[in-house]
C-alpha positions in Angstrom: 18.6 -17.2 -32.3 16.3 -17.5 -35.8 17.1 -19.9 -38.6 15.4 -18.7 -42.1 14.4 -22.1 -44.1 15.1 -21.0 -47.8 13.6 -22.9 -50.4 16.5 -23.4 -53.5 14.5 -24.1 -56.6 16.9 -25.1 -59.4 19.0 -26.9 -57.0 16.6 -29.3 -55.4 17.9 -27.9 -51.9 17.0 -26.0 -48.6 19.3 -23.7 -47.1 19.4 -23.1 -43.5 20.4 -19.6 -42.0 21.4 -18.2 -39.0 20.0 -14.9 -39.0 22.5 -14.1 -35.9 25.6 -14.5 -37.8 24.0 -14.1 -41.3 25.6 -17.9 -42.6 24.3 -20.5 -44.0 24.6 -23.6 -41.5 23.0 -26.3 -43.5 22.0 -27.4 -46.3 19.2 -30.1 -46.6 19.5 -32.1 -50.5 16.2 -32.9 -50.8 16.7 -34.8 -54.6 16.9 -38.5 -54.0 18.4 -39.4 -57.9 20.4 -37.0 -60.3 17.6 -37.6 -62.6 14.4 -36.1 -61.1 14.2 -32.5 -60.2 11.8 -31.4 -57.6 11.6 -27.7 -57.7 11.2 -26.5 -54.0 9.2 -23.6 -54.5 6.8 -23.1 -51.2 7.1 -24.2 -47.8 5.5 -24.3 -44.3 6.0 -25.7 -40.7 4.1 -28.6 -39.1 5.2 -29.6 -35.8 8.5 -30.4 -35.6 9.2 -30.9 -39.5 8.5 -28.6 -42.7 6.7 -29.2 -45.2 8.0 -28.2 -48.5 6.0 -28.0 -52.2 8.0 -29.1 -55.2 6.9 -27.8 -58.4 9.0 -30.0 -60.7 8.6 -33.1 -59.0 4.9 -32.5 -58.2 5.7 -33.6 -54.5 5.8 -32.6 -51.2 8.8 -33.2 -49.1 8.4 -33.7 -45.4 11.7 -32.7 -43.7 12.8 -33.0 -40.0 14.5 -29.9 -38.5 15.8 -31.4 -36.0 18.5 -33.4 -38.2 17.9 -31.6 -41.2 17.0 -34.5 -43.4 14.1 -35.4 -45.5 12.1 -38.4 -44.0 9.3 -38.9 -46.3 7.6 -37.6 -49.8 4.5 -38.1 -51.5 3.0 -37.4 -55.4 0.4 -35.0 -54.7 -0.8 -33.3 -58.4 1.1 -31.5 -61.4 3.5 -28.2 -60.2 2.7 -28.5 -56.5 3.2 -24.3 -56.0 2.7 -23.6 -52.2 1.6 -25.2 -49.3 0.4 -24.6 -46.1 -1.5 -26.3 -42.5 -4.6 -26.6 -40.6 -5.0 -28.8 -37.8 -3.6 -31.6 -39.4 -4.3 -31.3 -42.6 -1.8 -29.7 -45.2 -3.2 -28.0 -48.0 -1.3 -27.9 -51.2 -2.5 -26.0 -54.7 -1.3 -27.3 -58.2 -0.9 -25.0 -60.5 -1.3 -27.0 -63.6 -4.7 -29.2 -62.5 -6.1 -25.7 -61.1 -7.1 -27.4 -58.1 -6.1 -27.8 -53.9 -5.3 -30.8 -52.8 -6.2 -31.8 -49.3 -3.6 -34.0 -47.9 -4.0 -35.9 -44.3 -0.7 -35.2 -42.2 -2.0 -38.6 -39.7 -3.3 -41.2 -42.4 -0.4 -39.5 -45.4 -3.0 -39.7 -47.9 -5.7 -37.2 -50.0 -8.1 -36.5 -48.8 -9.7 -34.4 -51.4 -8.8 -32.1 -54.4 -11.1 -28.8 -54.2 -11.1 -26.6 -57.6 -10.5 -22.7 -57.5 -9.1 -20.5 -60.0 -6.6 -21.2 -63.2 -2.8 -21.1 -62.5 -2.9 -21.2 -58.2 0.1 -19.7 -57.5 0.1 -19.3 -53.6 -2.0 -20.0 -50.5 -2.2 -18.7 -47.3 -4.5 -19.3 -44.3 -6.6 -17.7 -41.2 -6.1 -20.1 -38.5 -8.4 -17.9 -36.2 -11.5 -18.0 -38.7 -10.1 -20.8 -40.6 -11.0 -19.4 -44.0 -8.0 -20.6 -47.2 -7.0 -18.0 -49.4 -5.3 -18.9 -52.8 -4.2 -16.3 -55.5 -5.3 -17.5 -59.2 -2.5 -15.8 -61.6 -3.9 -16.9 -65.2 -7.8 -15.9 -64.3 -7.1 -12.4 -62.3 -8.3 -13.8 -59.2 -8.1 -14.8 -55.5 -10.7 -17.8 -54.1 -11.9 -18.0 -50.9 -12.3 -21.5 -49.0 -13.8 -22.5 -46.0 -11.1 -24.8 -44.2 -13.9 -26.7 -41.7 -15.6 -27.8 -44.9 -13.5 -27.2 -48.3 -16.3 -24.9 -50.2 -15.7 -21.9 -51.3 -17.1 -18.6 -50.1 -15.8 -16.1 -52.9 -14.0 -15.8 -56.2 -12.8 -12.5 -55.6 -11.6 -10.5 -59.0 -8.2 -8.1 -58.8 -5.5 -6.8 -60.7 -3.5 -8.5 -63.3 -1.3 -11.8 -62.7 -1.5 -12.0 -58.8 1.7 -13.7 -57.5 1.0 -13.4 -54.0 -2.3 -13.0 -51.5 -2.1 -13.1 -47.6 -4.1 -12.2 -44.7 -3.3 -9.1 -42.5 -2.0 -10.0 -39.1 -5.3 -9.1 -37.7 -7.1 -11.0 -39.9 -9.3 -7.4 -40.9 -7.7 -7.3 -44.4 -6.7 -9.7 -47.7 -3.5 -8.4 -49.1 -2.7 -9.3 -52.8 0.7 -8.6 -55.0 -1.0 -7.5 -57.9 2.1 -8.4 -60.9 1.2 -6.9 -64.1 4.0 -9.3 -65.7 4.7 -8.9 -68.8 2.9 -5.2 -69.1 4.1 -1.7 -68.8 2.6 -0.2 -65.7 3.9 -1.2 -62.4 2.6 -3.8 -60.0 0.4 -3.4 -57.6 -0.6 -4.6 -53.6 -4.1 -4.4 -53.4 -5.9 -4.0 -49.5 -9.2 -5.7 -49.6 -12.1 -6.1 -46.4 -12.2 -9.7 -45.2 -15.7 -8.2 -43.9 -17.0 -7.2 -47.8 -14.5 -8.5 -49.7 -14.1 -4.6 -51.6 -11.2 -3.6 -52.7 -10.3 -0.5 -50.3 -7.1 0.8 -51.8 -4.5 -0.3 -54.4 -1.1 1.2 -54.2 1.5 1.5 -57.3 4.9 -0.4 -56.0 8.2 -1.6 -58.8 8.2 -3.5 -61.8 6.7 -7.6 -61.4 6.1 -7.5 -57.7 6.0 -11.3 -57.0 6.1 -11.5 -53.2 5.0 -10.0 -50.2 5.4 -10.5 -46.6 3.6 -8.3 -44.0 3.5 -7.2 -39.8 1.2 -5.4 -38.4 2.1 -2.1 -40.1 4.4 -2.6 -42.9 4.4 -5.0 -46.1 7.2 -5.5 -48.0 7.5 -6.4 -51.4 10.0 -7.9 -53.7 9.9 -6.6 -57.4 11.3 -9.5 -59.6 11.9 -6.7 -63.2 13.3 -4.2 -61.3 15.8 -5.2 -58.8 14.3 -3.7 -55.8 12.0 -4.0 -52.8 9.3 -1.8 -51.6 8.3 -1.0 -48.3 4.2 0.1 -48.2 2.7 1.7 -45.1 -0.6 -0.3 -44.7 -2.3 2.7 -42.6 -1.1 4.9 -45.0 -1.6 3.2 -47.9 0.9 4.4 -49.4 4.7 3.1 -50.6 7.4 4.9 -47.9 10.3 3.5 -49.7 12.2 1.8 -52.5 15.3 0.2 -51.5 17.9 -1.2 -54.7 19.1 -4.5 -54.0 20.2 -5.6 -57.9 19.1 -9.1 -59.4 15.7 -10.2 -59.4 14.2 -10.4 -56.3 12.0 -13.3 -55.3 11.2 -14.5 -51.9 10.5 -11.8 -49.2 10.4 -12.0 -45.4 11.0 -9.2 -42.3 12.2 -10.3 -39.2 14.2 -8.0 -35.8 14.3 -4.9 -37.9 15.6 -6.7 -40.9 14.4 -7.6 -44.4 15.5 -10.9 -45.8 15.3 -11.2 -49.5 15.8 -14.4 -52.0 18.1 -13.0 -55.8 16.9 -16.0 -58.3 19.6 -14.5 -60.6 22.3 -14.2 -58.2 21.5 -17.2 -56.1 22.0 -15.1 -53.1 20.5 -14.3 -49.9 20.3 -10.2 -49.1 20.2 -9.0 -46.0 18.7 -5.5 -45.7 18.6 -2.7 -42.9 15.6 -0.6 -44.0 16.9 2.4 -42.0 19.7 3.2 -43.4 19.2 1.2 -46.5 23.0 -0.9 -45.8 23.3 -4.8 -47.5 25.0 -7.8 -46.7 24.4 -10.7 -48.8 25.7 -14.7 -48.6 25.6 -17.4 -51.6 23.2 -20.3 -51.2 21.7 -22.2 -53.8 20.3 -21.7 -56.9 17.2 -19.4 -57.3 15.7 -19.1 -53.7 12.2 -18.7 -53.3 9.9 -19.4 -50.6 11.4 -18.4 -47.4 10.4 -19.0 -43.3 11.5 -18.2 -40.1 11.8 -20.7 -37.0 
């Protein structure tokens, strides 16, 4: 049995889901006053808790899932985005000091704040090579970081307004959600070499693509202006399918032959059988964004 952890922006919350029966078993409030919002907006695992960024409260909210409570938070920097682990170090970008913050998981403290591109938006990491990638919406960019030392290798230049940027499974390939907000073409996932760092292919997907999640053969993408989700073959390089799943589509994540997708203007939680293209969907709270899977 899988429980998705589903980060609930506007309502300070994180919904827990039993992918099994498709319900929502728990709900962790993560505000600690009416008066200060926190903005859950990425989220990781480390050991037995999750870690969760808050782009309000410009936090990070450590939360036990084993009782589903929140045991600890601490100010890291202005609009904490995403977040993500390395041995035991969490690594957090802020997308309004254009900056990561290292943050010490033993000691709780900083460690260090490490600049990369303007507007972070999300971060992802290699654990096999140990190399930090972070997507730079406002500069057109994705930065490169070496995680045993905190310099970076590359500013890497790509399409407009990237949301998103992930490493293949195998570790071969970056993968970036090019967005194009706010312009009239469609939104892009580019396929770069982690070898050369060239862009090898960039395939058209929907309108304001803001997240992806990928396997080894598929990514799937969420596209916010349109109301749908695309499915791209990576060996292809090419977009298989376009499923219609209304709203505005946010966080993305595949799991048993299933795609799980966040609707920020629904507040719901789609699930999605890409065969035969059927929906279910359940109500949890208000505009759900980053999503994992225990």
């Amino acid at each position: 049995m899988h429980s998705l952890f589903v980060c609930n922006t506007s309502t300070d919350s994180i919904s827990v889901v039993n992918t099994e029966k498709f319900i929502e078993k728990n709900k962790i409030n993560l505000r600690y006053d009416y008066y200060n919002r926190l903005g859950p907006h990425g989220i990781c695992f480390y050991k037995d808790n999750i870690l969760v960024a808050n782009s309000y409260g410009n936090t990070i909210s450590i939360v036990d899932i084993n009782n589903f409570s929140k045991i600890e938070s601490y100010y890291i920097g202005v609009h904490c985005n995403d977040i993500k682990t390395l041995n035991y170090n969490a690594y957090i970008i802020c997308g309004e000091l254009n900056n990561m913050v290292v943050f010490d998981m033993i000691n709780r403290s900083v460690l260090e704040e490490v600049p990369c591109g303007n507007s972070p938006h999300s971060i992802d990491i290699n654990k096999r090579s140990n190399k930090i990638l972070i997507s730079n919406m406002q500069d057109d960019t994705i930065t490169l970081i070496d995680g045993t030392n905190s310099r970076i290798i590359k500013n890497i230049k790509v399409g407009a307004y990237p949301t998103k940027a992930i490493f293949s499974s195998d570790g071969n390939y970056i993968i970036v959600c090019e967005s194009n907000i706010g312009m009239d073409s469609r939104g892009c996932i580019s396929i770069i070499s982690s070898k050369n760092y060239k862009i090898i292919n960039r395939i058209p997907v929907g309108n304001s693509p803001v997240d992806i999640f990928s396997n080894d053969n598929y990514c799937y993408v969420s596209n916010f202006g349109e109301g749908t989700i695309s499915i791209v073959d990576l060996s292809k390089y090419k977009e298989i399918k376009k499923i219609r799943v209304g709203g505005m589509p946010r966080g993305i994540i595949e799991n048993d032959d299933y795609i799980y997708v966040g609707d920020n203007y629904n507040n719901l939680l789609i699930k999605v059988n890409p065969v035969n293209e059927s929906k279910e969907s359940i109500h949890i709270g208000g505009e759900p964004t980053g999503i994992i899977l225990a």
